[in-house]
C-alpha positions, 0 to 999 in steps of 0.5 A: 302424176297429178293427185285427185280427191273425189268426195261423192256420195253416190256411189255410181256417180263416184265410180264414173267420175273415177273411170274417167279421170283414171283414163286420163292418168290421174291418181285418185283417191276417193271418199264416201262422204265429207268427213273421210274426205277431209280426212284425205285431204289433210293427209294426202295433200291432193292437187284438186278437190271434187266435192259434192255440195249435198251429202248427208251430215257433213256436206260440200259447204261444211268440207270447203269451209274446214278446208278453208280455215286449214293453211294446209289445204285451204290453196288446194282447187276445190271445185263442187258438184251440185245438181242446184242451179239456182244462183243464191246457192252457188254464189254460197259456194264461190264465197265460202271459197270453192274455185268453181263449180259443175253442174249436173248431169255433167259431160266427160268433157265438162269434167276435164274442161274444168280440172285442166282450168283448175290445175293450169291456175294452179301451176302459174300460182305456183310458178309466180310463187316460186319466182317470188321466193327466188327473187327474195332469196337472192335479194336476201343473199346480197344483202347478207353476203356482200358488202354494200361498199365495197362489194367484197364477200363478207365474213358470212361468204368468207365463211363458206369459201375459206370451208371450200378452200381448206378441204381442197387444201386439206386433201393436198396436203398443203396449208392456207395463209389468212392475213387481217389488213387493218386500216388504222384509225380509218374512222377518222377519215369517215369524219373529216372527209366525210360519207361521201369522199371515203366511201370513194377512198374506201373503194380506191383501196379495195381496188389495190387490196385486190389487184396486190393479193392476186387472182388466187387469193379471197379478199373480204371485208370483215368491218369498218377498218379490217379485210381479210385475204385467203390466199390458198395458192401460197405455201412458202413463207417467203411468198407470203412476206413478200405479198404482205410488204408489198401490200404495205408499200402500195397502200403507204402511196398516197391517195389522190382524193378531190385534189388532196392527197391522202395518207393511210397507214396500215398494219397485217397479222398472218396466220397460217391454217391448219397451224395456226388455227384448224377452224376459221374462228380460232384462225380469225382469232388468232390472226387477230392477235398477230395484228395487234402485235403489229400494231403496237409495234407502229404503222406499216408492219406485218406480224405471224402468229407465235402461239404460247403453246406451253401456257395455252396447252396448261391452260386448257388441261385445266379447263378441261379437268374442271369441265368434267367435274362441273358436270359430275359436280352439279355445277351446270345452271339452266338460265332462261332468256324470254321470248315476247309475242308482239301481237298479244304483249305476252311472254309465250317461251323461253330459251333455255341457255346453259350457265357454268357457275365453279364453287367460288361463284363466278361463272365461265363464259358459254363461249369458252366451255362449250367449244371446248365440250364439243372437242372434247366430247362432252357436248351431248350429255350437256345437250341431255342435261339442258334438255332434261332441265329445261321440260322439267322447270317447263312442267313445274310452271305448268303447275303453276299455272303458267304455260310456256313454251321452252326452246332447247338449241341442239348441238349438230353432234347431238342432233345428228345421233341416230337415237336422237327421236328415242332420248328427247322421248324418254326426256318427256316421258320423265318429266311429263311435258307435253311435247307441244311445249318444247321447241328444239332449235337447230342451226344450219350447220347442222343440217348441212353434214347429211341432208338426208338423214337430217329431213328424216330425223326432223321429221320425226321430231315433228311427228311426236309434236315438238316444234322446230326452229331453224336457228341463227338464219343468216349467219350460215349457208342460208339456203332457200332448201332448208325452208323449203325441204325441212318441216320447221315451224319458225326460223330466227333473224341471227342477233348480228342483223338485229343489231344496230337495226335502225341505224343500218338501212342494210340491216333494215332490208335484210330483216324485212325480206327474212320475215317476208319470205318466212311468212309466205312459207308459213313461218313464224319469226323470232327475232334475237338480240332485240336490246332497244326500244326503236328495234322493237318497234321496228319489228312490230311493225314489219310483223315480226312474231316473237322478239328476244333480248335484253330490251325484254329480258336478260338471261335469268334463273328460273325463280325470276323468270317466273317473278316475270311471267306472272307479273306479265300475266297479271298485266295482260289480264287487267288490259283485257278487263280494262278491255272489257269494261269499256265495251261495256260501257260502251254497249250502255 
C-alpha cells in the first residue's frame, strides 16, 4: 500500500483530499500545516508528498526547499496545491524542485491523474536504480571473485566454498584435503616468453590442473605461481597420494607453446582439515608449510603436513599465560592510524588499533594475539578496553581543541552480544564523548551469523548517534544485502584492492565500481592501505572520501598523533587565509 503525506491547512479541503485518497487504498498521513509536515516526512518516509503552496508560517516553498536539501526526502514526488495560476509563481515551484503542480478547485480525477503519473516515474526511478545497482554488483563480484587469467575462483570464493564444503563434511563426519600447487619459479617464464605467450601457457595448465583433481574437486588460484584444490570427496590418503602424483606427472609433460616445447616444475603441500587445520587460515597456513618442505626437497615433490605439536602446544600456553597478564598488567597500548578527508586536506578521524608491548619492550604481532584472544575468550574485554581507550583520548583532544572522530573495529563475539547498545553507553557515559565522534566498525563476517539480530542491534547503534562503517568490503561475502538492508554510514575498500592500484587495472575497476556503487547508496567511502602518492591520486580523483595508510601516516602513539593533527590544523588554517587574502585583493 502506497504512503501518502497531505500537508493542507484547510481543514475541509484536508479532509476531502484524504476521503478520496482512502477510497483508492492509499494510506494517509496527514498534517495541518508545513512544519508538522516536514516532520512526517522525514520520519514517515512517504511515497508522494501533497503540499499546499500558501500556508501560514512555513508554506509550500519553505516545505519543498527543507525537503530538497534533505538526501532523505529530497527524491520523494512532491506535487503542490495552489489556487495561483500565474505562470512566475509556478514556475518558482517546479525549480525549487516540486514534480508537479494541481491547480484549484481541482477534480477527484485530476487528483489521481496526477498521483498515479507521480508514483508510476517513481517506480521506473526505482526499477532503473535497482538494475544499475545489480549490474555494478555483479560487474563488482567478477572482479572480486575470479581471476581474470584463468577464470578460476580466487582465495575470496574459495573462501566461502571451502565454509560451504566443510559444514557439509562436518555434518558427515568426514575430513577435506587442501593441496597448494606451486608452480615454481613461474616468473621466469612471464618474462622470457613474455605477457602474451604465458598468459596462454598459464591458461593450457589450468586446463590439466582441473581435468586431474576432478569434477568434485575446487581449483582456485591464490597468486601469480600458487592454486589451491579442495577436494572434499577424498577421505583415504592413498586417494590423495595418488591425484597429487599424478598431477605432478602431467604437469612434467611438456607444453607445446609457438613451436617450443615447454617445461615446468611443480611442487604440492597437503593439508588435511579439520587435522590440520579447523579454519581455512590456519589450514592455508600450514599447508603452506608443507609446500616448502617440498620444495626444499627439489622439483616434482608433494609433502603432508607434520605439525610439531609438542613445541606448538609449549608455544602457545605461553603465549596464552602472558596474554592474560598484559591485560591485567596494562601492557595493552591504544595506537592510532589516521584517516585524511581528500576533499578538504584535513585529518578528520583516526583508527584506533590495539598494540600489545611485554615489559622488555618489544611488541607482539596483533596478528598473533588477537587470534588467539577470540579462541580463548578474551576478545571482548579487549574490545572493551580499545573502545574505552579510544572515546576516552577522543575527549582529551576535544579539550584540546582538536575535534576527531575515532573509529573503533568490533569483533563479530563483541558485536553480536546482546548488551552491546548498553556497554558502548556506559563507554560514553564514562568518558563524556559525544556519540557523533565515535564510529564503530564492523566486517561482514559478522553480520552474517544472525542477519536479524544483527539489523536490529545496528539499528540501535545508530539511534544513539554513533556512526557505522562496514569494514574490509570485498574481502568477504560482499553482498549487495548489507548495504541495502544495514543502515551504515560508510564502507571501506579492503587494503588488498588498494595495493598495487595503479599497476593493476583489475584492481583499478574494482575500486571504481565500489565507490560508484557506495555513493549511489549515499555512502561514504574510506580507502585502506593507501601507501603511495599515485594511489592517492588515484582515489582523488575517482571521488574516494577518506584515505588511510602510511602514505598519510603510520599507526602511532596518541602524543604524536596529536603533533600531526595540530600541524594539519595550522596548515589548513593558513591555506584558508591565504585563501582569503587573495579574494581580497582580488575584490580591490
Amino acid at each position: 500500500m502506497k504512503k501518502i503525506l497531505v500537508i493542507e491547512d484547510e481543514r475541509i479541503l484536508r479532509q476531502s483530499v484524504v476521503k478520496i485518497l482512502k477510497n483508492e487504498n492509499f494510506e494517509i498521513i496527514e498534517a495541518k500545516n508545513g512544519s508538522m509536515g516536514v516532520y512526517l516526512a522525514r520520519t514517515q518516509k512517504p511515497d508522494l508528498i501533497l503540499c499546499d503552496l500558501i500556508m501560514p508560517e512555513l508554506d509550500g516553498y519553505g516545505v519543498l526547499g527543507i525537503l530538497q536539501q534533505d538526501p532523505n526526502t529530497v527524491m520523494i514526488p512532491f506535487i503542490c496545491l495552489t489556487a495561483q495560476e500565474d505562470r512566475a509563481s509556478l514556475r518558482q515551484i517546479m525549480e525549487l524542485g516540486a514534480s508537479d503542480y494541481i491547480t484549484k478547485p481541482f477534480t477527484r480525477s485530476e487528483l489521481l491523474g496526477a498521483i498515479a503519473t507521480q508514483l508510476g516515474k517513481r517506480e521506473r526511478l526505482r526499477q532503473q536504480q535497482n538494475l544499475a545497482l545489480l549490474e555494478a554488483t555483479a560487474k563488482l563480484n567478477r572482479l572480486a571473485y575470479y581471476d581474470s587469467s584463468t577464470k578460476l575462483p580466487n582465495q575470496l570464493l574459495l573462501r566461502e566454498e571451502f565454509t560451504k564444503i566443510v559444514q557439509l563434511n562436518l555434518y558427515q563426519s568426514q575430513v577435506v584435503p587442501l593441496m597448494i600447487l606451486c608452480l615454481n619459479q613461474f616468473q621466469r617464464f612471464t618474462y622470457g616468453l613474455g605477457t602474451k605467450s604465458s598468459e596462454k601457457l598459464l591458461q593450457v595448465i589450468t586446463e590439466r590442473i582441473i581435468v586431474c583433481a576432478g569434477i568434485h574437486s575446487l581449483v582456485a588460484r591464490l597468486n601469480e605461481e600458487q592454486f589451491a584444490i579442495l577436494l572434499p570427496k577424498l577421505n583415504a590418503r592413498k586417494k590423495i597420494e595418488k591425484i597429487a602424483q599424478t598431477l605432478l606427472e602431467i604437469l612434467s609433460q611438456p607444453f607445446d607453446l609457438e613451436e617450443k616445447k615447454i617445461y615446468i616444475s611443480c611442487s604440492i603441500g597437503i593439508g588435511i582439515f579439520p587435522l590440520d587445520g579447523n579454519k581455512l587460515d590456519s589450514l592455508l597456513q600450514n599447508t603452506t608449510a608443507a609446500l616448502a618442505e617440498a620444495q626444499q626437497m627439489s622439483g616434482n615433490r608433494y609433502q603432508f603436513y607434520r605439525p610439531s605439536l609438542k613445541e606448538q602446544s609449549s608455544d602457545r600456553f605461553q603465549l596464552e599465560m602472558d596474554l592474560r597478564l598484559a591485560v591485567e598488567q596494562g601492557e595493552l597500548l591504544a595506537y592510532y592510524q589516521p584517516q585524511l578527508d581528500l576533499k578538504t586536506g584535513k585529518i578528520v578521524a583516526a583508527e584506533a588499533l590495539m598494540r600489545w608491548q611485554r615489559p622488555d619492550s618489544s611488541f607482539v604481532s596483533p596478528a598473533k594475539f588477537i587470534p588467539l584472544a577470540e579462541e580463548i575468550g578474551l576478545v571482548i574485554a579487549l574490545d572493551e578496553w580499545m573502545l574505552y581507550a579510544a572515546c576516552n583520548q577522543a575527549k582529551i583532544w576535544q579539550q584540546q581543541g582538536l575535534n576527531l572522530t575515532v573509529a573503533v573495529n568490533l569483533s563479530g563475539v563483541h558485536f553480536n552480544q546482546s548488551d552491546l547498545s548498553r556497554r558502548v553507553v556506559r563507554v560514553l557515559e564514562n568518558t563524556g564523548l559525544e556519540p557523533q565522534y565515535l564510529e564503530l566498525e564492523v566486517t561482514e563476517t559478522a553480520l552474517v551469523q544472525n542477519q536479524e539480530r544483527a539489523i536490529a542491534t545496528l539499528q540501535e547503534l545508530k539511534a544513539l548517534g554513533i556512526r557505522l562503517s562496514l569494514d574490509d568490503f570485498g574481502s568477504g561475502y560482499s553482498s549487495l544485502m548489507y548495504l541495502q538492508q544495514f543502515p551504515f554510514d560508510s564502507l571501506k575498500i579492503d587494503r588488498s584492492f588498494i595495493q598495487n592500484l595503479t599497476k593493476e587495472s583489475k584492481n583499478e575497476a574494482i575500486v571504481t565500481a565500489t565507490i560508484q556503487m557506495a555513493h549511489s547508496l549515499n555512502l561514504q567511502v574510506v580507502a585502506e592501505g593507501v601507501e603511495t602518492q599515485q594511489e592517492q591520486a588515484f582515489l582523488s580523483q575517482h571521488q574516494c572520501d577518506l584515505i588511510q595508510g602510511y602514505a598519510i601516516g603510520h599507526p602511532m602513539p596518541p602524543l604524536e598523533l596529536q603533533k600531526m593533527l595540530q600541524l594539519n590544523q595550522q596548515t589548513n588554517q593558513a591555506i584558508s587565509l591565504k585563501k582569503a587574502a587573495n579574494n581580497l585583493s582580488s575584490l580591490n
